[in-house]
N, CA, C and O atoms as a printed pandas DataFrame, in Angstrom:
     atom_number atom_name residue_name chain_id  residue_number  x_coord  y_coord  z_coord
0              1         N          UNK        A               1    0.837   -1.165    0.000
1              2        CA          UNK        A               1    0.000    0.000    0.000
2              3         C          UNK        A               1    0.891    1.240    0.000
3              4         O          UNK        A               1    1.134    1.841    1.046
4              5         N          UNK        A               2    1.326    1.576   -1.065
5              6        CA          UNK        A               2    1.769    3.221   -1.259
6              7         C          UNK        A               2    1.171    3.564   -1.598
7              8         O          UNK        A               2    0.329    3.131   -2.386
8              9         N          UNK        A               3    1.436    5.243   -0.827
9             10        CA          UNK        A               3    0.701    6.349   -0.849
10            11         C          UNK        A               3    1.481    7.420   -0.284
11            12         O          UNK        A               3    2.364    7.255    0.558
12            13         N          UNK        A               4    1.017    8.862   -0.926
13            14        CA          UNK        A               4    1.378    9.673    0.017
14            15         C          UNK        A               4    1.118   10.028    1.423
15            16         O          UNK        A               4    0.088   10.670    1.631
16            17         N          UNK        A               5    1.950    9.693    2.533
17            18        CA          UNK        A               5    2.052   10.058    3.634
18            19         C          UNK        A               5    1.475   10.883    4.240
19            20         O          UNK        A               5    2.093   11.944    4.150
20            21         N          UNK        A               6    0.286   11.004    5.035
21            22        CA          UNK        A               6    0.357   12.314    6.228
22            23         C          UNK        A               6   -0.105   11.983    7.475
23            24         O          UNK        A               6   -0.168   10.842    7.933
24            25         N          UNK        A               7   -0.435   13.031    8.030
25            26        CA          UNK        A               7   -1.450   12.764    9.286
26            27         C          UNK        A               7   -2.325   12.974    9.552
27            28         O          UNK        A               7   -2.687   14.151    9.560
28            29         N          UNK        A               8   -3.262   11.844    9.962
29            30        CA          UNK        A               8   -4.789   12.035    9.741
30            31         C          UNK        A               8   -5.102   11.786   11.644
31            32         O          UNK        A               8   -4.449   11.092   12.423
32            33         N          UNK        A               9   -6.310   12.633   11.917
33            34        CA          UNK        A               9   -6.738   11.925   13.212
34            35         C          UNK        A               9   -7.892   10.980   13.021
35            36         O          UNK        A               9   -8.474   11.049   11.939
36            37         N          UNK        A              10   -8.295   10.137   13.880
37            38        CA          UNK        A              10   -9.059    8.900   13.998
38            39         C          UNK        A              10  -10.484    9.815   13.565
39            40         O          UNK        A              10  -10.933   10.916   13.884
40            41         N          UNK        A              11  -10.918    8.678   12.639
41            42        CA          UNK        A              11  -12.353    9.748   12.378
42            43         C          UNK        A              11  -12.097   10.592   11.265
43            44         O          UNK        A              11  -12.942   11.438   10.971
44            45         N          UNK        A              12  -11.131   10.492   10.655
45            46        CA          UNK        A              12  -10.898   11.261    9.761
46            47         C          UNK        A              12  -10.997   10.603    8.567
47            48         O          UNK        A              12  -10.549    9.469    8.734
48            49         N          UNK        A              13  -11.535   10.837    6.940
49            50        CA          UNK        A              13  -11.546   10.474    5.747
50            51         C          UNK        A              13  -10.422   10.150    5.058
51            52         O          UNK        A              13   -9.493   10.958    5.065
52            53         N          UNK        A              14  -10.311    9.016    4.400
53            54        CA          UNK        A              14   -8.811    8.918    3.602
54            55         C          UNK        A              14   -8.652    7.889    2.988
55            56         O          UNK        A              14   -8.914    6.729    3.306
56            57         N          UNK        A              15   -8.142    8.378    1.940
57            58        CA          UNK        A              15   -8.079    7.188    0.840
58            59         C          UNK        A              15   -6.537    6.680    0.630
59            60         O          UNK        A              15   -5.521    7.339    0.855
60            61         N          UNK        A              16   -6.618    5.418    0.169
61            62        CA          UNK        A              16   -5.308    4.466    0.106
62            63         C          UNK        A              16   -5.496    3.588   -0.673
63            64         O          UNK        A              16   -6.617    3.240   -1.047
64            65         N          UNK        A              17   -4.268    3.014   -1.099
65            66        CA          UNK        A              17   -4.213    1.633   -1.608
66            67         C          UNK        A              17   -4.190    0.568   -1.352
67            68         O          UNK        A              17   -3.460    0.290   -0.401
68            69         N          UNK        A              18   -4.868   -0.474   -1.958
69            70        CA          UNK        A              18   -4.618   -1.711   -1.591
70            71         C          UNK        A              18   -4.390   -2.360   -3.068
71            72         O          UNK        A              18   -4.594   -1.753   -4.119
72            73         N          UNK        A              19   -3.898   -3.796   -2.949
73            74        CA          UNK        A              19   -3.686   -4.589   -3.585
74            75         C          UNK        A              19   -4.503   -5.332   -3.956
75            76         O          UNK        A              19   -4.875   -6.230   -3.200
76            77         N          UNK        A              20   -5.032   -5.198   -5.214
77            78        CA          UNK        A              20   -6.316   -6.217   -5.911
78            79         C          UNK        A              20   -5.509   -7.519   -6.014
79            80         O          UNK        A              20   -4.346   -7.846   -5.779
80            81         N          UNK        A              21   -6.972   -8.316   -6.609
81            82        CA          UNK        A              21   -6.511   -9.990   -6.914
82            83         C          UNK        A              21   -5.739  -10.177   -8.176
83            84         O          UNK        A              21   -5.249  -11.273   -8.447
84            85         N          UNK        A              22   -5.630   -9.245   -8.874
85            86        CA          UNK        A              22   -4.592   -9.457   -9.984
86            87         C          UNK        A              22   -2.787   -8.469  -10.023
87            88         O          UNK        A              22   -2.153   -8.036  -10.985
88            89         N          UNK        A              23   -2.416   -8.432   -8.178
89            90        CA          UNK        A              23   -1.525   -7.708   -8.205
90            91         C          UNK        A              23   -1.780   -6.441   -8.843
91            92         O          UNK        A              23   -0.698   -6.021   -9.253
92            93         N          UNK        A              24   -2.657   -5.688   -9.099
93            94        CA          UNK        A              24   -2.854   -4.336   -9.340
94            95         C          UNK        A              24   -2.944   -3.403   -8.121
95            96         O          UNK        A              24   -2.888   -3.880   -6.987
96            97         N          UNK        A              25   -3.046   -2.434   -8.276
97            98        CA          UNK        A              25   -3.244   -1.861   -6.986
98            99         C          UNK        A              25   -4.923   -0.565   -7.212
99           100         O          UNK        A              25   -5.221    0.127   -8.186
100          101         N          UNK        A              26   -5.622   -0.723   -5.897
101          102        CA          UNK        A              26   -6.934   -0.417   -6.126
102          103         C          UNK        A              26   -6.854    1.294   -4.767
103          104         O          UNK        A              26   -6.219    1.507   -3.734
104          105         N          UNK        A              27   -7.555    1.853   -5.328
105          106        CA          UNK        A              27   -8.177    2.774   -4.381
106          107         C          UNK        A              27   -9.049    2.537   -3.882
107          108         O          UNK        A              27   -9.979    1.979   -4.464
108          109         N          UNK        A              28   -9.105    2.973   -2.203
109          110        CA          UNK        A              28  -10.082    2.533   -1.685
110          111         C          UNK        A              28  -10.291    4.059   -0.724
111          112         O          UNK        A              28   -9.378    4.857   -0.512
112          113         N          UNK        A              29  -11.513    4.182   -0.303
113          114        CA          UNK        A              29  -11.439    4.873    0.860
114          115         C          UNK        A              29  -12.396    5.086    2.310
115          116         O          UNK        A              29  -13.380    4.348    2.248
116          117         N          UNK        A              30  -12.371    5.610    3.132
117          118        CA          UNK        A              30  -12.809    4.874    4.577
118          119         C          UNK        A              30  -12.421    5.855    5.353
119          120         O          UNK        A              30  -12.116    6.977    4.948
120          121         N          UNK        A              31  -12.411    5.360    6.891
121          122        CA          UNK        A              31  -11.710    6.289    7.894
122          123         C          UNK        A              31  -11.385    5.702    9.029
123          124         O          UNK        A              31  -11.864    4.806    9.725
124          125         N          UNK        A              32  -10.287    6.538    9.074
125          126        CA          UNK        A              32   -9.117    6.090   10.139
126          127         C          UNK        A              32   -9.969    5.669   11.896
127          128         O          UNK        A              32  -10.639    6.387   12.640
128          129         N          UNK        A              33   -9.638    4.560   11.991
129          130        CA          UNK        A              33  -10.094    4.224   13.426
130          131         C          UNK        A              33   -8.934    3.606   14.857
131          132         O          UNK        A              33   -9.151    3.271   16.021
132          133         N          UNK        A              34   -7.665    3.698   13.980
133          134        CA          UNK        A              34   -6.683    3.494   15.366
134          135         C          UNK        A              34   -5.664    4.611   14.600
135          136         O          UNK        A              34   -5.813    4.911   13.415
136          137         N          UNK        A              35   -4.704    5.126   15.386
137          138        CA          UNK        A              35   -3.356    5.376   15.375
138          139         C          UNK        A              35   -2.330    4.741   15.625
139          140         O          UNK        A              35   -1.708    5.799   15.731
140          141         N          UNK        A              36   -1.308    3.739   15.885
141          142        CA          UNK        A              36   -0.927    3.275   16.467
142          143         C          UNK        A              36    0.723    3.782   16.393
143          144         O          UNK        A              36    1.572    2.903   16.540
144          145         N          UNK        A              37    1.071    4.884   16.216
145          146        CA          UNK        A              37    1.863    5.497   16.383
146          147         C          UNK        A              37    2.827    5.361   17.514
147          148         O          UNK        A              37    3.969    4.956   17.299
148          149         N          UNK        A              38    2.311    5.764   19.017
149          150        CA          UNK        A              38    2.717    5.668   20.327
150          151         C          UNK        A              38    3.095    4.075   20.202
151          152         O          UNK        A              38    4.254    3.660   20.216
152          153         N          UNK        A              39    1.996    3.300   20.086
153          154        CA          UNK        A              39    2.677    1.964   20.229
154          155         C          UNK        A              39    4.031    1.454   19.379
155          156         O          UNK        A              39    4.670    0.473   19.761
156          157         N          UNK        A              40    4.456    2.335   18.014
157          158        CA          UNK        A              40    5.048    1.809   17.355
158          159         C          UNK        A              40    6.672    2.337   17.720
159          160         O          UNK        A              40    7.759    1.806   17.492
160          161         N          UNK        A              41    6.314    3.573   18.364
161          162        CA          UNK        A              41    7.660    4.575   18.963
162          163         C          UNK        A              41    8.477    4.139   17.817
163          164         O          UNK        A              41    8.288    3.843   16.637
164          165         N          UNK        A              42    9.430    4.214   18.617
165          166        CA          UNK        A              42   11.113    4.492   17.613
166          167         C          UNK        A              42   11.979    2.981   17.111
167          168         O          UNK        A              42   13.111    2.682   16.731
168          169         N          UNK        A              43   11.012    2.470   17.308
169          170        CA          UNK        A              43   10.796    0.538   16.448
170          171         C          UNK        A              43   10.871    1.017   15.203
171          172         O          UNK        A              43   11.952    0.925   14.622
172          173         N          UNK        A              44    9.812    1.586   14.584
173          174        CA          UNK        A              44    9.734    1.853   13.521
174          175         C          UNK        A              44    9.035   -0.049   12.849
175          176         O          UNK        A              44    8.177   -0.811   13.294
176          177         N          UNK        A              45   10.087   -0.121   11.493
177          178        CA          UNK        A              45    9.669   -1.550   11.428
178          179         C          UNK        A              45    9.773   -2.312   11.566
179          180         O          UNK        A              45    9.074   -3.277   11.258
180          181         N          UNK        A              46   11.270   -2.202   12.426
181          182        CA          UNK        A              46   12.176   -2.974   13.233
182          183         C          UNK        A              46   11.848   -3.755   15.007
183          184         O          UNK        A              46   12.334   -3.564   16.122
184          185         N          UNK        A              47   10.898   -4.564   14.510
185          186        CA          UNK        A              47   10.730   -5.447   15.539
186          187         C          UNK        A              47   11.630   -6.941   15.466
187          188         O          UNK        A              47   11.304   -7.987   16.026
188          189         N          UNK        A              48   12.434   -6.792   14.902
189          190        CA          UNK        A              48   13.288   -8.506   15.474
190          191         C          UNK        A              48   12.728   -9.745   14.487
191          192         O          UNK        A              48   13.144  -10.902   14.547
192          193         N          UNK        A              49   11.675   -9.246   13.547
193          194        CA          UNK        A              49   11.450  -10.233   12.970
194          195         C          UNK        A              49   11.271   -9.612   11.380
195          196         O          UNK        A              49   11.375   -8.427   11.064
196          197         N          UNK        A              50   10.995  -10.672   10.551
197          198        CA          UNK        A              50   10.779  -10.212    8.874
198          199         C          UNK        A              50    8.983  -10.435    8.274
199          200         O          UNK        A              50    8.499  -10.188    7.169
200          201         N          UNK        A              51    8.336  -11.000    9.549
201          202        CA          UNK        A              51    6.821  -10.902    9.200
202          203         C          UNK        A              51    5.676  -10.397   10.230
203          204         O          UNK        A              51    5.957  -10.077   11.385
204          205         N          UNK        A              52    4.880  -10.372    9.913
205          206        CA          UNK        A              52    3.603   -9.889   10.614
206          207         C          UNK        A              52    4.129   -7.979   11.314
207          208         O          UNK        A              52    3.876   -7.413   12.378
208          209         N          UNK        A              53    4.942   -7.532   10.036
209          210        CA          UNK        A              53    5.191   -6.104   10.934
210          211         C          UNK        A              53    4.063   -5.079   11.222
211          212         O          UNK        A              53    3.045   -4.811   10.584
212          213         N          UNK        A              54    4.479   -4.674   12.189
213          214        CA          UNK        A              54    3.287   -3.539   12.292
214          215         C          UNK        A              54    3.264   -2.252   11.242
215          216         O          UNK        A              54    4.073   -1.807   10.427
216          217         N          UNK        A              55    1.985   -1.895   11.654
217          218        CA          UNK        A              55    1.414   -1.015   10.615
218          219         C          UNK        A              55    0.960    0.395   11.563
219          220         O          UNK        A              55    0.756    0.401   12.777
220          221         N          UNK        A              56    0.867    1.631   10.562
221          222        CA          UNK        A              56    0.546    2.542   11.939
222          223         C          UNK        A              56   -0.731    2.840   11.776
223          224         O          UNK        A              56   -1.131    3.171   12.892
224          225         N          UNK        A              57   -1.587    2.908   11.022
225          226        CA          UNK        A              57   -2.858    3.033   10.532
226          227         C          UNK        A              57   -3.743    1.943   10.939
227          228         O          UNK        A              57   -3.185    0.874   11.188
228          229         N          UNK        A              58   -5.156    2.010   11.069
229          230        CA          UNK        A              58   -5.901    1.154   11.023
230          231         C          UNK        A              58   -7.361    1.780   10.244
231          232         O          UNK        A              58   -8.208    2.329   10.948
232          233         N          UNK        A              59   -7.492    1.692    9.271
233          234        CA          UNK        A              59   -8.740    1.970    8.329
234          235         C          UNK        A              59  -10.086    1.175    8.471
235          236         O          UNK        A              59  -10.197   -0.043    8.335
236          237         N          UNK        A              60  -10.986    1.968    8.734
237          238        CA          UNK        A              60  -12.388    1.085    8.329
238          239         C          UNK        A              60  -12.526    1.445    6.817
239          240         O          UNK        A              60  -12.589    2.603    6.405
240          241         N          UNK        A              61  -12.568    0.272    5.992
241          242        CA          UNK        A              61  -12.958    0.625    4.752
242          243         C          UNK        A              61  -14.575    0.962    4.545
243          244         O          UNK        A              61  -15.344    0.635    5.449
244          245         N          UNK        A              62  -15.068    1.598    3.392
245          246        CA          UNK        A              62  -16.477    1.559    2.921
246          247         C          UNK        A              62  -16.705    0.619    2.967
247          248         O          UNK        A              62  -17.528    0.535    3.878
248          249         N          UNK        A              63  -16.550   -0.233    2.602
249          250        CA          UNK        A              63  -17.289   -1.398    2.066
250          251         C          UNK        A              63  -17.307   -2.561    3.346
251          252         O          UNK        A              63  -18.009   -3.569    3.263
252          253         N          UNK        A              64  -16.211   -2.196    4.837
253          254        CA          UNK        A              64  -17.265   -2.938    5.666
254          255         C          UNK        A              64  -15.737   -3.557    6.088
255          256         O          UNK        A              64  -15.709   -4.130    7.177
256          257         N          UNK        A              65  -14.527   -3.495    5.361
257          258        CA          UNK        A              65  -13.463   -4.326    5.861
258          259         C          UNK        A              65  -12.488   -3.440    6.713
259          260         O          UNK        A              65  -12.628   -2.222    6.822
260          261         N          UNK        A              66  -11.433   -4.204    7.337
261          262        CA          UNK        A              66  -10.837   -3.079    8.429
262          263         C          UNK        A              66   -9.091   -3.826    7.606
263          264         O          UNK        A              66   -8.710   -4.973    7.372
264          265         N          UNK        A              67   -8.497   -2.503    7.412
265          266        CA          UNK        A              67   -7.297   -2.996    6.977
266          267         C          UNK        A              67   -6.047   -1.787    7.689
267          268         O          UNK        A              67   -6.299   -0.689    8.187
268          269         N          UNK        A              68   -4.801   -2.395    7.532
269          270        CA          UNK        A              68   -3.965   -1.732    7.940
270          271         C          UNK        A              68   -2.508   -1.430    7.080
271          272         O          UNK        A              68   -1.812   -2.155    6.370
272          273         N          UNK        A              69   -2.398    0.045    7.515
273          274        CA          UNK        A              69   -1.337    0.585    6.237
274          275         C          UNK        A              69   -0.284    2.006    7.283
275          276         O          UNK        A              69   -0.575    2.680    8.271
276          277         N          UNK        A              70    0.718    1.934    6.574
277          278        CA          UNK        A              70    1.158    3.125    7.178
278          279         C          UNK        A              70    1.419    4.430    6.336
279          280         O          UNK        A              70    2.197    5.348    6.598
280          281         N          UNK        A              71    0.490    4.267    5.153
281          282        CA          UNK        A              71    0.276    5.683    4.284
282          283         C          UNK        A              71   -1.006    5.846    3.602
283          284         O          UNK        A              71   -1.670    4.993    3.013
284          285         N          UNK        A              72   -1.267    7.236    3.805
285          286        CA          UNK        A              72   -2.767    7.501    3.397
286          287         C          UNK        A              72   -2.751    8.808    2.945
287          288         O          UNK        A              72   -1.891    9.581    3.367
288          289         N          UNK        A              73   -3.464    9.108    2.261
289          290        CA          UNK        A              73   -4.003   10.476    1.818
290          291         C          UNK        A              73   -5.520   10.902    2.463
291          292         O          UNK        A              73   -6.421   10.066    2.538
292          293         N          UNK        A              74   -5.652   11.988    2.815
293          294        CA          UNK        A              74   -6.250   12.660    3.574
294          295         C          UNK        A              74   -7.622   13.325    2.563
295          296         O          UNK        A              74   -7.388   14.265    1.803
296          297         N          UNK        A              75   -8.794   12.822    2.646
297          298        CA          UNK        A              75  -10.048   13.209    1.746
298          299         C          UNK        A              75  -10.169   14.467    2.083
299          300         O          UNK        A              75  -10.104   14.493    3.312
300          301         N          UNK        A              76  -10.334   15.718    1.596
301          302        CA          UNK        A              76  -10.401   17.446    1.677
302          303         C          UNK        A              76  -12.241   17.177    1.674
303          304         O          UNK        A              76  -13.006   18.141    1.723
């Protein structure tokens, strides 16, 4: 999921990418329902391992799914 970067607060509108079923990449958009920033401190993506890394975002999508990313663009 790339995207341009910012900062959104929880409750806030924003669109991102995800990855369709044919490796394409899809727009989607929703709103932010965690931060997880504080939890992620100065780890960054560097937790000790090479899977399940954390993410700082947590999105409710439209359509009903909850996904996680650490870049979003901000709906005006």
């Amino acid at each position: 999921m790339k995207h341009r970067s910012s900062v959104a607060p929880v409750g806030e509108r924003v669109r991102i990418q995800i990855n369709g079923p044919d490796d394409s990449t899809v727009d989607a958009t929703g709103k932010v329902v965690a931060d997880y920033s504080d939890e992620i401190g100065n780890t960054g993506t560097d937790v000790g391992r090479d899977w399940a890394r954390p993410h700082r975002y947590a999105i409710a999508l439209d359509d009903g799914c909850l996904v996680f990313t650490d870049t979003i663009t901000s709906i005006d």
